[in-house]
FINU-274808 format. One line per 3 residues: number of its first residue (from 1); for each residue x, y, z of N, C-alpha, C. Coordinates in steps of 0.1 Angstrom, whole numbers, plus 5000, padded with zeros to 4 digits. Layout:
BEGIN
NUM) X/Y/Z/X/Y/Z/X/Y/Z  ...
// end
This chain:
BEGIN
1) 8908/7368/6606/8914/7362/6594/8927/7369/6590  8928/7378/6589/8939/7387/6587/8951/7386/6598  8952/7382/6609/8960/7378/6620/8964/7363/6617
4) 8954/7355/6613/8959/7342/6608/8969/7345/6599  8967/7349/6590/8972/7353/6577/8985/7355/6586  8990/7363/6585/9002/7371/6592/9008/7363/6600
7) 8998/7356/6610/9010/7341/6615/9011/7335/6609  9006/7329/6601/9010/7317/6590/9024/7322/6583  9026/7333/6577/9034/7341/6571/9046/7340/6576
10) 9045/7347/6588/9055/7344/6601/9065/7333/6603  9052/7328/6608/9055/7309/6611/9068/7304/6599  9063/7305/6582/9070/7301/6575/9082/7307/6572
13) 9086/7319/6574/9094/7328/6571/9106/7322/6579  9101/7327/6593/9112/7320/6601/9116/7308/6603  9107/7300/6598/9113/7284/6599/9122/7287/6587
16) 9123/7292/6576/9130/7290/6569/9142/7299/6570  9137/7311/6580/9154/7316/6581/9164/7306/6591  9155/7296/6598/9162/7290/6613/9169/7276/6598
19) 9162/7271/6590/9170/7262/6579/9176/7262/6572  9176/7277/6565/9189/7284/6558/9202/7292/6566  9198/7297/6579/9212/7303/6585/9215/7295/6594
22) 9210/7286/6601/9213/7280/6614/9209/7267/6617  9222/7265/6624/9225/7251/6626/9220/7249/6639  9220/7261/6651/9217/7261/6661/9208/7274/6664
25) 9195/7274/6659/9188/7286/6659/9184/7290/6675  9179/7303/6673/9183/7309/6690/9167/7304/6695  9165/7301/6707/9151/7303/6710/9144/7311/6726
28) 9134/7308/6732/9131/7314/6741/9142/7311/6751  9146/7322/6758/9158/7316/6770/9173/7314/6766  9177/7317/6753/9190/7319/6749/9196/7332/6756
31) 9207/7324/6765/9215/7333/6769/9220/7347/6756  9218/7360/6756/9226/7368/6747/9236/7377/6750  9237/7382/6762/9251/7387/6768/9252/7385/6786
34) 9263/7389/6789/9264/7389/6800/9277/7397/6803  9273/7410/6815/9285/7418/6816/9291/7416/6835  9300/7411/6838/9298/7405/6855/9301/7395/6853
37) 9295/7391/6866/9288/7375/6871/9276/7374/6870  9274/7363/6862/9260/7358/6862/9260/7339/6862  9252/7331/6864/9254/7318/6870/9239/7313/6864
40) 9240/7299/6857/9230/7292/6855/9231/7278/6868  9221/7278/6870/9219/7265/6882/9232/7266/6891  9234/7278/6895/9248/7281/6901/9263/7280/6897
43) 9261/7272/6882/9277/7271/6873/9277/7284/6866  9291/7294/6868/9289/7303/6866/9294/7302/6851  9289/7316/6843/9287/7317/6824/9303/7320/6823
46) 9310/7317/6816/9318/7323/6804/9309/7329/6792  9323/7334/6786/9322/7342/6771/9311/7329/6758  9317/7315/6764/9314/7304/6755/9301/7302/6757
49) 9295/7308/6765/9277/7303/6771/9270/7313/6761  9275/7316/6759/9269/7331/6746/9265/7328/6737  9251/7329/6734/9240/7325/6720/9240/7309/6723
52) 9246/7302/6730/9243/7286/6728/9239/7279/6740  9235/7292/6753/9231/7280/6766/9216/7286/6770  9206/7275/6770/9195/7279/6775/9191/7276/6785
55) 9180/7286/6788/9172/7286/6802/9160/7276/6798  9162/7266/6806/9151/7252/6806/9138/7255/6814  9129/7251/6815/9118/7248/6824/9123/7248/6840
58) 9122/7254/6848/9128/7249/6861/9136/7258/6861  9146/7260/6854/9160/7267/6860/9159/7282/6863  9173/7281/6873/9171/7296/6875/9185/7303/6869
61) 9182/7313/6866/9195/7324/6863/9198/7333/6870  9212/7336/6873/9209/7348/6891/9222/7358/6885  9223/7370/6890/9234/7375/6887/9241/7383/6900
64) 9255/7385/6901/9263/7390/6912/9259/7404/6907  9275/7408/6910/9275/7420/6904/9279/7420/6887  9266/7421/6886/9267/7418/6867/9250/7420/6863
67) 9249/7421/6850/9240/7417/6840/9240/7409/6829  9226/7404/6827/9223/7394/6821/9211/7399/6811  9214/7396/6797/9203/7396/6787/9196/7384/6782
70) 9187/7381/6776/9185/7370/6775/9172/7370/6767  9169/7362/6754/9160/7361/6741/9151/7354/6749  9137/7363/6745/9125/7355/6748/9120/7354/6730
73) 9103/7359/6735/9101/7359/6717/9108/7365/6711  9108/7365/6696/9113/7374/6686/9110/7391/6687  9122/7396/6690/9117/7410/6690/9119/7413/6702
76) 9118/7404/6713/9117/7405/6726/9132/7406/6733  9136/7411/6746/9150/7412/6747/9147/7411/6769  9149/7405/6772/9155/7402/6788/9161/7404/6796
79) 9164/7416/6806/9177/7419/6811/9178/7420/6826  9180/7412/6830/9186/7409/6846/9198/7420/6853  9186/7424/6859/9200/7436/6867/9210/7429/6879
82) 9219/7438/6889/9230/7431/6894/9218/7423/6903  9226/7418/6911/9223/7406/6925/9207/7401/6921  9203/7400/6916/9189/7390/6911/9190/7382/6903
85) 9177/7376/6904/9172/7365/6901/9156/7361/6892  9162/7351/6883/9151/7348/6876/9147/7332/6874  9130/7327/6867/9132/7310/6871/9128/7310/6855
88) 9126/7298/6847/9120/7297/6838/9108/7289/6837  9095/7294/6838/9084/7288/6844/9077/7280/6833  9075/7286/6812/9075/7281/6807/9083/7287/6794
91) 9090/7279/6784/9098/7290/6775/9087/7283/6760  9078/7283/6762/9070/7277/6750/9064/7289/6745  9070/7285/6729/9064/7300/6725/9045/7302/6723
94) 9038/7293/6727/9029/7298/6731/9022/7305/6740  9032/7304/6752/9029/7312/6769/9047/7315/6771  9048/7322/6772/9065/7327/6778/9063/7329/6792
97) 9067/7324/6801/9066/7324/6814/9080/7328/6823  9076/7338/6824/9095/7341/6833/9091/7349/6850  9094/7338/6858/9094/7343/6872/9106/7353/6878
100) 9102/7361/6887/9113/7374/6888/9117/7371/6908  9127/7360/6910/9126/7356/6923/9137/7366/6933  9146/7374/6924/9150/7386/6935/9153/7396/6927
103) 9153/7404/6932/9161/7418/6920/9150/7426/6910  9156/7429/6900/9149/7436/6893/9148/7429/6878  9140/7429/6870/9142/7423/6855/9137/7436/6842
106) 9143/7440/6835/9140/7445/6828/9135/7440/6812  9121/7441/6805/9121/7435/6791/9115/7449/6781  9122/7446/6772/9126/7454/6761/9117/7449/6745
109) 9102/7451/6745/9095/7450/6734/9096/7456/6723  9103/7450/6713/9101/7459/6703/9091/7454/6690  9088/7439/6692/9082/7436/6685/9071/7424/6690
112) 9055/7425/6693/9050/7417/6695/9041/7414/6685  9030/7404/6687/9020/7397/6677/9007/7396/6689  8994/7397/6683/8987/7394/6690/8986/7376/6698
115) 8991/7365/6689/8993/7356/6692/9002/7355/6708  9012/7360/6708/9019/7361/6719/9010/7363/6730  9017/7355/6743/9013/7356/6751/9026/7354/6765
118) 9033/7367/6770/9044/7371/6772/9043/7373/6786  9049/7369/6796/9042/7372/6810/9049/7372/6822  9055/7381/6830/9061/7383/6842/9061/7378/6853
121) 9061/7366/6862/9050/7368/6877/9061/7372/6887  9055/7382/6898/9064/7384/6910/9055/7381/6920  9062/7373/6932/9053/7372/6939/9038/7364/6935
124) 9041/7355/6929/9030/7347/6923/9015/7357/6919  9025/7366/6910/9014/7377/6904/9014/7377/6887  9006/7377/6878/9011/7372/6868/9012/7386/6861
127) 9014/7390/6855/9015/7404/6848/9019/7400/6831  9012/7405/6818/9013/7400/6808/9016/7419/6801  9027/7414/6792/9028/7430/6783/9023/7425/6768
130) 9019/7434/6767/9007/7433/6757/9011/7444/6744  9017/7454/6744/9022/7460/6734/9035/7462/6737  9047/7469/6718/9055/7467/6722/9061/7481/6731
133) 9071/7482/6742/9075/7490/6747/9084/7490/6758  9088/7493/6767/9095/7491/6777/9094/7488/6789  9097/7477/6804/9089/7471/6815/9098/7473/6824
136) 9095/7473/6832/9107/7470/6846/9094/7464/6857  9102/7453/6863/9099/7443/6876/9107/7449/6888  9101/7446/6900/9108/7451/6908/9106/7436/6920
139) 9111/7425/6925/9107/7420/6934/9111/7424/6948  9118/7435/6952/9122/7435/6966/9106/7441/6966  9104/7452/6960/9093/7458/6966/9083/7462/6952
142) 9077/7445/6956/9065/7440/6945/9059/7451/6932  9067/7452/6918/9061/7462/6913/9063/7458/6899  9046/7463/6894/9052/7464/6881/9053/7478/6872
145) 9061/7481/6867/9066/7494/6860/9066/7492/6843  9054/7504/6834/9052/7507/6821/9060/7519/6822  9071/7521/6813/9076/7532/6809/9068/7533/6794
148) 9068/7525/6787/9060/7526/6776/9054/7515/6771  9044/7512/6767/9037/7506/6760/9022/7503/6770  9020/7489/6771/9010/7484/6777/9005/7471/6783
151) 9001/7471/6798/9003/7454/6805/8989/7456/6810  8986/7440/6813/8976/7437/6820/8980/7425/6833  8976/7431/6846/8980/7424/6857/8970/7416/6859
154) 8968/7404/6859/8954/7392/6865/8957/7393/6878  8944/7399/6882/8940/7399/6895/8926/7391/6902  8928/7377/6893/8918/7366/6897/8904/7366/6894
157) 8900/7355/6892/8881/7357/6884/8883/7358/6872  8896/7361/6861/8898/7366/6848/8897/7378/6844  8899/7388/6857/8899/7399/6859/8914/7408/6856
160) 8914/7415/6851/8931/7424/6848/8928/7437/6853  8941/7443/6856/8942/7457/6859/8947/7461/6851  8950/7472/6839/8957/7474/6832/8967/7487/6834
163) 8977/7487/6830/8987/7495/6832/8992/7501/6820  8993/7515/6819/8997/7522/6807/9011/7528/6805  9014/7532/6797/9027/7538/6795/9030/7552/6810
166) 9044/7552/6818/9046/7559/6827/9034/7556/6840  9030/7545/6837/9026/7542/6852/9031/7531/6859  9031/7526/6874/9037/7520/6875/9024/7511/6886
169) 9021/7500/6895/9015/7492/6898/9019/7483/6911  9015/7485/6920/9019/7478/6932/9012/7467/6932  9022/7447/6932/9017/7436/6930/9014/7435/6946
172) 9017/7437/6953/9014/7430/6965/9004/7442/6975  8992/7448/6974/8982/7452/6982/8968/7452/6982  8970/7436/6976/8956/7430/6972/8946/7435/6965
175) 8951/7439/6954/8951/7442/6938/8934/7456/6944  8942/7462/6956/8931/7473/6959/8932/7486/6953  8949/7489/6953/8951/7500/6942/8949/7505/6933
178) 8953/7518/6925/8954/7518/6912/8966/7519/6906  8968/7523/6893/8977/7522/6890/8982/7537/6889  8996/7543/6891/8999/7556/6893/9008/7562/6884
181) 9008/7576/6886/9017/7581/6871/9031/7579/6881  9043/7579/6872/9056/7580/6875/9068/7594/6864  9069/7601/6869/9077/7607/6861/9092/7597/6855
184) 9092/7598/6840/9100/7585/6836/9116/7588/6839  9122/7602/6838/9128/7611/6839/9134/7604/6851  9127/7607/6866/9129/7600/6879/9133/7584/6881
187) 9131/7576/6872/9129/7565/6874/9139/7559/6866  9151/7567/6857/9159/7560/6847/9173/7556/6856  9171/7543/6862/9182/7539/6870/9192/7532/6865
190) 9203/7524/6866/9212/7519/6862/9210/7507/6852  9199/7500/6855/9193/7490/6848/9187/7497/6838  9178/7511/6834/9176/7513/6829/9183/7521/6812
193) 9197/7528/6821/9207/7531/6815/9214/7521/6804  9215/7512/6813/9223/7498/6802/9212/7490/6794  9197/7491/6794/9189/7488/6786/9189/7494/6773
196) 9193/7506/6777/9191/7520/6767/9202/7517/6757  9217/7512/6767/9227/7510/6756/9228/7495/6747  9217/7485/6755/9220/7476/6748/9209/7477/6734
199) 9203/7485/6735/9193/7482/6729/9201/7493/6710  9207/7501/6718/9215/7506/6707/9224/7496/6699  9233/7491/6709/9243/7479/6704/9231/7471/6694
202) 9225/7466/6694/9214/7454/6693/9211/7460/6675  9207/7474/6676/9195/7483/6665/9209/7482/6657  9223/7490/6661/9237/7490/6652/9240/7480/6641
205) 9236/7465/6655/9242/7454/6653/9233/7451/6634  9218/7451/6641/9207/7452/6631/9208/7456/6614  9213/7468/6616/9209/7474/6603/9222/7469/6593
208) 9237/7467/6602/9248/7462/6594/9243/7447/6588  9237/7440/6596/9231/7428/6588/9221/7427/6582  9217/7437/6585/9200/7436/6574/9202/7440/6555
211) 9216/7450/6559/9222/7453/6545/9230/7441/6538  9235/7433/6551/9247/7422/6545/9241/7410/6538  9225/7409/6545/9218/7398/6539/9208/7395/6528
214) 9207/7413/6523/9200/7412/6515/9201/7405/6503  9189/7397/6493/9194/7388/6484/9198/7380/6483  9205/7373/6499/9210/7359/6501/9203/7351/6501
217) 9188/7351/6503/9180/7340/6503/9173/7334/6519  9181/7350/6524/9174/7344/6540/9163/7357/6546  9155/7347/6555/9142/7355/6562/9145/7359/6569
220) 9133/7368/6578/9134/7374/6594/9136/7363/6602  9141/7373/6610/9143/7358/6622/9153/7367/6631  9161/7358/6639/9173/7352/6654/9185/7356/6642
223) 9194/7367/6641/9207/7361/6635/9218/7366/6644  9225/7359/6646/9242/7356/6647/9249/7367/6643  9255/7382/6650/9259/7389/6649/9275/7387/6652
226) 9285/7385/6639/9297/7378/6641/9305/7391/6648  9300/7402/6644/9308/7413/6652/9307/7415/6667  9295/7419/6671/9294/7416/6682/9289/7408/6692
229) 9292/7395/6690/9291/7378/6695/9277/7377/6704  9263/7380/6695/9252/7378/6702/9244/7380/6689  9232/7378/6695/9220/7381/6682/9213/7395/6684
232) 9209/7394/6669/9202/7403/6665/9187/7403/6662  9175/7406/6662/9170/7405/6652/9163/7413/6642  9163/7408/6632/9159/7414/6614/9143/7408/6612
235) 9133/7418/6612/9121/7417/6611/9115/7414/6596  9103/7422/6597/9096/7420/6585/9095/7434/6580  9094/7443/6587/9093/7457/6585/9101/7466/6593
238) 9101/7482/6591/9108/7486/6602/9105/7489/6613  9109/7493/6625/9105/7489/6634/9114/7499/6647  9108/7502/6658/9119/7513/6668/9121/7506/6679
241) 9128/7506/6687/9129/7503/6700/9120/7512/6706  9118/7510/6725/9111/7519/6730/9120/7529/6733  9131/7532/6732/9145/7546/6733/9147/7549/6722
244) 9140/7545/6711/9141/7553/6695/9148/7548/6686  9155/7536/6690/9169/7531/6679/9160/7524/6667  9164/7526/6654/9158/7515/6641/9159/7503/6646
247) 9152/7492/6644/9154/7480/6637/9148/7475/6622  9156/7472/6612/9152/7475/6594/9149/7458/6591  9143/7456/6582/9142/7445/6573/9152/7445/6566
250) 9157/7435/6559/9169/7435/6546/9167/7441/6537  9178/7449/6536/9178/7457/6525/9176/7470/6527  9173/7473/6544/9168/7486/6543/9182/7494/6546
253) 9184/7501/6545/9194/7515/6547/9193/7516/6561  9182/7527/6565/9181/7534/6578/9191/7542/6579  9188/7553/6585/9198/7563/6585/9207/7565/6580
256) 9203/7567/6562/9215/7572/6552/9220/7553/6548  9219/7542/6557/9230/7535/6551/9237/7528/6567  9245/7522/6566/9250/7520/6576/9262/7528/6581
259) 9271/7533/6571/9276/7542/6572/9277/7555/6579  9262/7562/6579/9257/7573/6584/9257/7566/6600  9257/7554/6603/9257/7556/6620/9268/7564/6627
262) 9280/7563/6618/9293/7566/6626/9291/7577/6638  9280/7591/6628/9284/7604/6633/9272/7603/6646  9263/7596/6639/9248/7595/6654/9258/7586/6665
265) 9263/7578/6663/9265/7571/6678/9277/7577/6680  9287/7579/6672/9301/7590/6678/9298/7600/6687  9284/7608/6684/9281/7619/6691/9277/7617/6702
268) 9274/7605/6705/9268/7605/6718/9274/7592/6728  9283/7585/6721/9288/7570/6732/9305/7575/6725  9309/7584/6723/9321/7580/6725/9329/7573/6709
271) 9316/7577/6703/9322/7566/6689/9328/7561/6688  9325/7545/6694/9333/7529/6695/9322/7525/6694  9322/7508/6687/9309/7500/6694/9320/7487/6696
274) 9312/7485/6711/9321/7473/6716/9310/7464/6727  9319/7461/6739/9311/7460/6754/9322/7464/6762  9309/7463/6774/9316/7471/6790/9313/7481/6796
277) 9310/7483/6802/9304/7492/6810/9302/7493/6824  9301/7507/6828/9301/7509/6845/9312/7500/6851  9326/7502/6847/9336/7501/6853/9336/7483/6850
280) 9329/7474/6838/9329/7462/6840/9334/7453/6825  9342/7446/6824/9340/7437/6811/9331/7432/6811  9328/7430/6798/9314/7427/6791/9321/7413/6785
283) 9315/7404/6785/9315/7389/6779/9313/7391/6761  9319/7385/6752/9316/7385/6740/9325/7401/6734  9323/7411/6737/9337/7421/6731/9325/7426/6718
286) 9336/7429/6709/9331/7438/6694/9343/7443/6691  9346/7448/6677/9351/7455/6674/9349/7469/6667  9358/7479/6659/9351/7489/6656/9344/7489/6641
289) 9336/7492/6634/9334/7491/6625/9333/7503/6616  9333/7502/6604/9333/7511/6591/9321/7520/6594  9322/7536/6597/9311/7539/6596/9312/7547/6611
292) 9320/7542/6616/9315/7547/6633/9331/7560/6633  9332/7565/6646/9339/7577/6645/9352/7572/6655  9356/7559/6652/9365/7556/6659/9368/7549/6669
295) 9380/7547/6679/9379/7537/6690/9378/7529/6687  9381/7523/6700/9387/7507/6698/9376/7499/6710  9376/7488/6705/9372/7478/6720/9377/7465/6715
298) 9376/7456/6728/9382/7443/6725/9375/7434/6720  9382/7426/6716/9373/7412/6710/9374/7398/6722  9360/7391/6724/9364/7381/6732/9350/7369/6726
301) 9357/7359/6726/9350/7351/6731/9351/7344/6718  9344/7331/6713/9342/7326/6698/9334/7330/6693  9330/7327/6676/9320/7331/6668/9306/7317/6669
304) 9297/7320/6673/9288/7308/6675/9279/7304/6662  9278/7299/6656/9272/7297/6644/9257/7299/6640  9257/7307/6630/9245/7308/6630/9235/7316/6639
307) 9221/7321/6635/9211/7328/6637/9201/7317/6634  9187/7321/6635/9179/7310/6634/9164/7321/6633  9154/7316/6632/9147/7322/6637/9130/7315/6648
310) 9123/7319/6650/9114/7315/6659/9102/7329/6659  9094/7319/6660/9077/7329/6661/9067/7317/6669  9060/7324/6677/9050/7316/6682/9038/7321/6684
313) 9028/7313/6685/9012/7319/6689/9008/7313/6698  8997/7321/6705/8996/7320/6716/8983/7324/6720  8978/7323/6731/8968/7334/6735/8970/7339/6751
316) 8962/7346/6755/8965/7358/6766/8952/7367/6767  8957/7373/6778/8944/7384/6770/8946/7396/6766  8941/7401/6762/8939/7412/6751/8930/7426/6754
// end
């Protein structure tokens, strides 16, 4: 009863932030950044595919030398490392279905519901993450990887294997294995690196609007971050990423204010917030803002309208 409660809650909240802020509210499969080349059904993305082009049923998304982020549920964040590949198997927010056909995929929980039912397949393997935390896919060599949180692999009969925080799971040796520790330390690769920074951009992006919207009349949900040309999202409560960054409800402060970010991210990126990285432009740009310790980055691309929001229920197993 109490889980009803809470999606019902949900449910309304966000419909009503997707009717008061947005004209084009974001949903499962919204493109949200792209740094490289990356290509829908092989037509490759500009700056202008940003917050407004989705991944349909069927399609695939592949990337050169680039990355790709991309909105599933609320809370949830998608990231395509270089030379891979991904299909969209179902984007209904009752089953989220995202196939991993080359490369590596990285997803970034920071907010799930028991409703949800969120799910990976490699290798016609289905893998579901179940709490919020951090994942990595691997298709060259079938794997699934918990840096933090918690998944369950279906390994047929309605049978799961489950996988815990720092272990990782081999999909392809006929589900005879177990699952094995990983030192996380050893395993923070380049995909994992740029998860880490987007996820900071994302929490930054967060808390300036969670302040700007307080009082306006709008709910949790998908919003439209006019600074740096992607979404955000603003929850119901507070909330961490799996690398430690805030995400606040409206109205919340977080660290002193938004102002207090300047000297935390100065200290450690260089104090700018922008995009680009590992020697690459980043699609969409930023500029500097009030609060931070300086530097510059560019601005690109248009302002897309509006945030929206979205929640679904679902089932899975548990």
């Amino acid at each position: 009863m109490k889980h009803t409660w809470i999606t019902l809650v949900l449910v309304g909240i966000t419909t009503l932030g997707a009717a008061a802020l947005a004209e084009d509210p974001a949903r499962p499969g919204t493109l949200n950044y792209v740094e490289g080349t990356a290509y829908l059904q092989g037509k490759l993305l500009t700056s202008k595919d940003i917050g407004s082009t989705e991944l349909h049923t069927g399609q695939m998304l592949t990337t050169g030398e680039g990355k790709a982020e991309m909105l599933l549920t609320p809370g949830v964040f998608l990231r395509l490392d270089d030379n891979s590949a991904i299909k969209m198997v179902s984007p209904k927010l009752l089953q989220t279905q995202i196939e991993l056909v080359q490369g590596k995929v990285a997803v970034e929980v920071d907010e799930i519901h028991p409703e949800n039912d969120l799910e990976i397949l490699v290798g016609g393997v289905r893998t579901q993450m179940i709490d919020n935390g951090y994942y990595e896919f691997d298709a060259s060599h079938p794997m699934a990887m918990v840096f933090k949180g918690k998944a369950a692999v279906a390994t047929g009969n309605d049978k799961y294997k489950i996988i815990k925080g720092s272990q990782e799971y081999a999909l392809s040796d006929g589900f005879t294995g177990k699952p094995t520790h990983f030192d996380e330390s050893a395993k923070e690769d380049e995909l994992y690196k740029w998860s880490n920074l987007r996820s900071q951009y994302l929490a930054e992006a967060n808390n300036q609007m969670a302040g700007d919207y307080v009082g306006a009349g709008y709910a949790p949900g998908w919003f439209w971050d006019p600074y740096g040309f992607d979404y955000t999202y603003i929850g119901m409560g507070p909330m961490w990423s799996p690398f430690g960054f805030g995400f606040y409800p409206f109205g919340f402060g977080g660290f002193g204010g938004y102002g207090g970010f300047g000297g935390f991210y100065g200290g450690g990126y260089g104090g700018y917030y922008g995009r680009g990285g590992y020697g690459r432009g980043g699609f969409g740009g930023g500029v500097a803002r009030p609060g931070m310790s300086g530097g510059m980055a560019h601005v690109g691309g248009g302002m897309h309208g509006g945030g929206g929001g979205m929640h679904g229920g679902g089932g899975g197993h548990r």
